[in-house]
N, C-alpha and C positions, 0 to 999 in steps of 0.2 A: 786547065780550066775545070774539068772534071774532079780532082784534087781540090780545089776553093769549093765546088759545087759541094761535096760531100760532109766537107769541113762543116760548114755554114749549116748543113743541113741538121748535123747532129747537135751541133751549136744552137739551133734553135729546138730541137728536141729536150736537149738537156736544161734550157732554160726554161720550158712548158714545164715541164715535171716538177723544176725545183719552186715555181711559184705556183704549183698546184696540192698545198701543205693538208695534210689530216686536219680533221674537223677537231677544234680545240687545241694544233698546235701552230704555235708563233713561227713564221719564217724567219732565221735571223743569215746577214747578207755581210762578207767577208772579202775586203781585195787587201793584198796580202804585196811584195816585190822582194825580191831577192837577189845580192849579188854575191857570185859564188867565184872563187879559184880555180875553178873545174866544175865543170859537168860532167858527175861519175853517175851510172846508173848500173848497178847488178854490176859494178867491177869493170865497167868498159866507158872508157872517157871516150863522149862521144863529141864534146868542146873542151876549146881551151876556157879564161876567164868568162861568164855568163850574167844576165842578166837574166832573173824569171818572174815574170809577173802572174798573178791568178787571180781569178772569179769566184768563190766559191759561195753556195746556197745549203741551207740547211733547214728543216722542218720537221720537228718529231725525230723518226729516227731513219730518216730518208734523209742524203746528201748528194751534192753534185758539183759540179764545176768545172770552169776551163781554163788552163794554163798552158802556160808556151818556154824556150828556152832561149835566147836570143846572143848567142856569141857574140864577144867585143872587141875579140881580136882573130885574126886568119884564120879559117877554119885549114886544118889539115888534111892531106890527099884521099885518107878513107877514113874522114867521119862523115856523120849524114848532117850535121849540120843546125839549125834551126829549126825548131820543134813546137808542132801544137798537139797538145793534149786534152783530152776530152773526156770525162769519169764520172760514173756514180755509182750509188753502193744503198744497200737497206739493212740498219742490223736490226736483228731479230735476239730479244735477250731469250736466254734457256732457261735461265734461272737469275738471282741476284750478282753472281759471277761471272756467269760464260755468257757470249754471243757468239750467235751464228753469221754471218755478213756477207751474202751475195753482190756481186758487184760486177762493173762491166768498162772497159778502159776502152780509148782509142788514140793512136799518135802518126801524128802526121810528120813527114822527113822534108825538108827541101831539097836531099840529096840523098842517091841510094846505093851507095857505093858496094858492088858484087861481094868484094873480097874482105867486106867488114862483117855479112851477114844481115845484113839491114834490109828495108822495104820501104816505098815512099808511105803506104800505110798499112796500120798495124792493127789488128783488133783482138782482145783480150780477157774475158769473161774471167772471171775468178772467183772462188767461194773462200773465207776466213773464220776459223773456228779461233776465239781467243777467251781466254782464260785468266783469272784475276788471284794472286796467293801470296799473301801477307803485303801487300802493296805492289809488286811487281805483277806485270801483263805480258804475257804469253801469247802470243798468235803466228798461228802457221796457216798458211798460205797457200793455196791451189789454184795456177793460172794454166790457161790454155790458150797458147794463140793460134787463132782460127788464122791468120796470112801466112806466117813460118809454119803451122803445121807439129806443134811441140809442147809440152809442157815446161812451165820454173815451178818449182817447191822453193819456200821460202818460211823460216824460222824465228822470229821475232820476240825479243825483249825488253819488256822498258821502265823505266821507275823515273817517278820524280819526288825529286831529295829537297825538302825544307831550307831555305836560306834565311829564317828567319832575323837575323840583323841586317840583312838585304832588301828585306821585304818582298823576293822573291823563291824560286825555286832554281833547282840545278837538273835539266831532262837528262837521263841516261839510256842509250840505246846500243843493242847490239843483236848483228843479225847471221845467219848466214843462211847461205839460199844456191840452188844451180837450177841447170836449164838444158833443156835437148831439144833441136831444133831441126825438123828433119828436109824442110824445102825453106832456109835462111836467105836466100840471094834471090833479088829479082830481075835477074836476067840469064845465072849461070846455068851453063850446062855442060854436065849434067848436074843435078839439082846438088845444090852446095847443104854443105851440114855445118850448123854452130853448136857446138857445147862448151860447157865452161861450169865452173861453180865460182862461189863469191862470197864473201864477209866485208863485215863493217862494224866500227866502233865509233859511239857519238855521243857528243857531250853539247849540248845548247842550256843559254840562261836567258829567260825573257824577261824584258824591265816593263813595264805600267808606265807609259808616257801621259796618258790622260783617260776616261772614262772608257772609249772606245777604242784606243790604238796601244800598241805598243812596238817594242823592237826586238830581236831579236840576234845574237851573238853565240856563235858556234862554231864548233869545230869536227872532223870527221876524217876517221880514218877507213878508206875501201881499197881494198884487193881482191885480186881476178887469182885464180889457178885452174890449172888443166882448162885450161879456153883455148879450143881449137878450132880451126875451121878446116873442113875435107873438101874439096871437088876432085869426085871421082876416088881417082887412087893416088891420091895427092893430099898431105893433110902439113896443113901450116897451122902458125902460131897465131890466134887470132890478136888484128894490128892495134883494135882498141883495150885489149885488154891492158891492164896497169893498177901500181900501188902507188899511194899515193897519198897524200894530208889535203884535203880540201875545208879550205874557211868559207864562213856564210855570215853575211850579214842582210837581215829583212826587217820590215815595217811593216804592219799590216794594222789596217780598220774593220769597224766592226760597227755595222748600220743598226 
């Protein structure tokens, strides 16, 4: 109960903020659904097939939203299972190129399996400097979560390629990112350690269905290395790491 308590709570937090827009800017209001092959996150498949739906608000240069992860087939022995998420972020530009972007995550588990390094919640603060140079964007990534007790560094790149006889674009992304986690499990003892690092490569095209909506078709390549998890004097292989090709396919509206 305490779990739904908090959920809701920030749930309604996040939603006060994001209908609370700068003076001369337009709120505009996004739900978005996705069905994935996987649910890879930072290189550790936390589901099999998935279903993700989202919330999301925007106003000026303030954003927010909620989304969840919803398996559709068996969750496996040590993932955590179905997932709510809760996010916002302020960029701050530096100049015509670069922003600065303070931001603050939270994710809820329905399972919190010791030996995967997980927690039923998770809270996450993060600052993003990114950078913009000949069309391609640049953003590296400073999180801390305040439950695990760790920092992920994360490296980001993206460019979107002209599909001009399409009428669309072609997204390109690639990232790589790790992570140290110094109290990962929420019940081990003595207190369990996760590290890992992780990449990824991604190719998404979105079509214009109608004024507001469109769809979205993609695909992605993530891997895990050196992802371990310790208790004590005992260090294994952490069980969600994995490589892997995950497809997506999403629709999303735009109010």
């Amino acid at each position: 109960m305490r779990f739904f308590r908090i959920a809701l709570l920030l749930a309604s937090m996040a939603a006060n903020m994001a209908f609370t827009p700068r003076i001369g800017a337009a709120a505009d209001v996004s739900a978005t659904t996705k069905l994935v092959s996987d649910h890879v996150f930072r290189g550790q498949r936390l589901s099999g097939a998935s279903l993700q739906p989202a919330i999301d608000f925007s106003s000026g240069d303030f954003s927010a939203g909620i989304g969840g992860s919803l398996p559709i087939e068996n969750r496996a022995a040590n993932q955590p299972g179905a997932e709510l998420g809760l996010y916002a972020s302020y960029r701050h530009p530096l100049n015509a190129t670069t922003h600065l972007t303070p931001g603050v995550a939270a994710y809820f588990y329905r399972h919190s399996p010791v030996r995967s390094g997980y927690r039923r919640a998770i809270f996450e603060p993060n600052l993003a400097l990114s950078h913009t140079l000949a069309g391609v964007r640049f953003t590296s990534t400073v999180y801390y979560d305040l439950t695990r007790r760790g920092p992920t560094v994360d490296l980001t790149a993206d460019v979107a390629l002209p599909l001009t006889k399409l009428g669309t674009e072609l997204d390109l992304a690639a990232s790589i990112g790790g992570y140290r986690l110094r109290d990962a499990a929420e019940s081990g003892r003595p207190k369990t350690r996760s590290d890992g690092n992780y990449w990824s490569l991604s190719a998404m095209v979105p079509f214009q269905v109608s004024f507001g909506s469109k769809i979205q078709i993609g695909i992605t390549y993530a891997a895990a290395f050196d992802a371990k998890i310790k208790e004590g004097t005992i260090t294994l292989r952490n069980p969600l790491a994995t490589r892997r090709v995950v497809a997506q396919f999403g629709y999303s509206y735009s109010f």
